[in-house]
C-alpha positions in Angstrom: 77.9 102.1 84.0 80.5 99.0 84.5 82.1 96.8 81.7 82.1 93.0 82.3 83.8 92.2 85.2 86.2 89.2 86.1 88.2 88.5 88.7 90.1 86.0 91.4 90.3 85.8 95.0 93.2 84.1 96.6 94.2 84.0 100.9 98.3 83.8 100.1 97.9 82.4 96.9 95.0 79.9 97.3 91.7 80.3 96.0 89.2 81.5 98.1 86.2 79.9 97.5 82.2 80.6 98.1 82.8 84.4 98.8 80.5 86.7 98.5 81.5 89.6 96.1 79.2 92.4 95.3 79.4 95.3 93.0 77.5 98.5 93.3 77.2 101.1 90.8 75.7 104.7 91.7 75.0 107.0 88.5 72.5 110.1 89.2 70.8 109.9 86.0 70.0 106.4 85.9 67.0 105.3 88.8 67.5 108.4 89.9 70.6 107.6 91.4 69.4 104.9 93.2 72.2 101.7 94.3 72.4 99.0 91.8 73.7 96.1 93.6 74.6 92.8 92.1 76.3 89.6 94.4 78.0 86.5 93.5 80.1 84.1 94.6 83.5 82.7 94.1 84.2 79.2 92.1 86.0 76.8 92.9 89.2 78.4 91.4 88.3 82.0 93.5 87.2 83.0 90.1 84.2 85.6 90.0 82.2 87.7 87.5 79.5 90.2 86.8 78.0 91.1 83.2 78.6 94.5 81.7 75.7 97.1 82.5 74.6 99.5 80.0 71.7 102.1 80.7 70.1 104.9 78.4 69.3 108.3 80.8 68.2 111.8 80.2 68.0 113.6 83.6 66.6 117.1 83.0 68.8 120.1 83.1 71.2 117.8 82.5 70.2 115.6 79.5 72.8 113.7 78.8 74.1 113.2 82.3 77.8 114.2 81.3 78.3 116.4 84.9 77.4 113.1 87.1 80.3 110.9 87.7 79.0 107.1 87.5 80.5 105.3 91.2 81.7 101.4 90.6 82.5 99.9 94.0 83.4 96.0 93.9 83.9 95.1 97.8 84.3 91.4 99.4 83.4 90.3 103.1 86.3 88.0 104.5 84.1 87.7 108.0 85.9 90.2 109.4 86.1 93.0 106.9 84.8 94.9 103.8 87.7 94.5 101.3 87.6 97.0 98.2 88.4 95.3 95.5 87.5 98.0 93.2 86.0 101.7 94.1 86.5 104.8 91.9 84.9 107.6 90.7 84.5 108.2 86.6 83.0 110.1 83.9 80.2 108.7 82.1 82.0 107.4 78.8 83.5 104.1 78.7 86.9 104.3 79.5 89.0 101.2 77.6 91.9 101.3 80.5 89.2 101.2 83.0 87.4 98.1 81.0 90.6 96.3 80.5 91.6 97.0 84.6 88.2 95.6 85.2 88.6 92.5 83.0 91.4 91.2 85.3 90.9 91.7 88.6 93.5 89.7 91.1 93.2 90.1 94.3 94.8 88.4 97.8 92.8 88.9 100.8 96.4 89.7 102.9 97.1 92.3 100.6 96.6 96.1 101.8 94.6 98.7 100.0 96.3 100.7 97.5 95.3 103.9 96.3 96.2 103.8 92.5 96.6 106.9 90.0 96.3 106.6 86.4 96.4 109.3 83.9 93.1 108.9 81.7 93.0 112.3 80.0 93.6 111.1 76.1 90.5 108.5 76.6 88.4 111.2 78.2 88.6 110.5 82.1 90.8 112.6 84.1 94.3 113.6 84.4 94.6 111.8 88.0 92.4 108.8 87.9 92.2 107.5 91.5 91.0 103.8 92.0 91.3 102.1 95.9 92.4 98.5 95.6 93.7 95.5 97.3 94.6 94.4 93.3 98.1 94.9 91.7 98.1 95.2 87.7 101.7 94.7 86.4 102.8 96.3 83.2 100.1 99.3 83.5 101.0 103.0 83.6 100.3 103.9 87.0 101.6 105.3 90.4 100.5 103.2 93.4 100.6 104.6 97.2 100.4 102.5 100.2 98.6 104.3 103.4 101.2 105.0 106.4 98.5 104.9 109.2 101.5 106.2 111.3 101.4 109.5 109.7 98.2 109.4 108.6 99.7 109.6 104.7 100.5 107.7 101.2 103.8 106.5 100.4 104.7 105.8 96.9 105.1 102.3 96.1 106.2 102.3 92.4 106.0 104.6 89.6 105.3 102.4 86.3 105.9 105.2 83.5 104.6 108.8 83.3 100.9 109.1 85.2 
């Protein structure tokens, strides 16, 4: 359901520390689809982390589960606001781009959310990967779009090779 999980949480740049981060993962065939929901906090350097889940499920008419998408959703509370630090959508197979996002999570509380698009099609996830963000990942090949509330629309940031 979700590889291992480490991150950092800054407010411009300095580590935010004792924040609550949780990550929820939604998978019909496991518990019946039921919310597994794990919290920590943040260290003393903004550092966080959350050990990878594996789970075994048959769900009948559907026995190995393939057609349900498992959810990953790693949010933070600032006082004011749920921050997604990590939501998307994927197929059931591990993805390695998805594990290696996932191992370096860097966030900044002042940062907005980005909707990111990755191309995941030769590792078996999908041609247009979306994954909501307040993180930046340098060097990976992805499109990023920033939300014009003015018109309601995404603008795209930067194009990092072909997506």
């Amino acid at each position: 359901m979700s590889p291992r999980v480490t991150g950092r949480i800054a407010n411009r740049g300095e580590p935010v520390v004792g924040l609550t981060v949780t990550r929820d993962l939604y998978y019909q065939g496991y518990k019946k689809g039921e919310n597994q929901s794990h919290s920590v906090k943040t260290d003393q350097s903004g550092r966080f982390q959350f050990e990878q889940v594996l789970v075994s499920s048959r769900y009948p008419g559907d026995i190995f589960g393939q057609n349900f998408p498992v959810v990953q959703r790693i949010t933070a509370y600032d006082g004011e606001r749920e921050l997604n630090l990590w939501a998307t959508s994927k197929t059931v197979a591990p993805l390695t781009t998805i594990s290696r996002l996932l191992s370096s999570l860097k966030c900044d509380l002042n940062a907005p959310e980005y909707h990111h698009e990755m191309n995941l099609q030769s590792e078996g996830g999908r041609r247009r990967q979306p994954i909501m963000s307040i993180c930046l990942w340098e060097g990976e090949q992805m499109r990023t779009y920033l939300k014009d509330e003015a018109t309601n629309s995404y603008i795209e940031l930067k194009t990092q090779g072909e997506s």
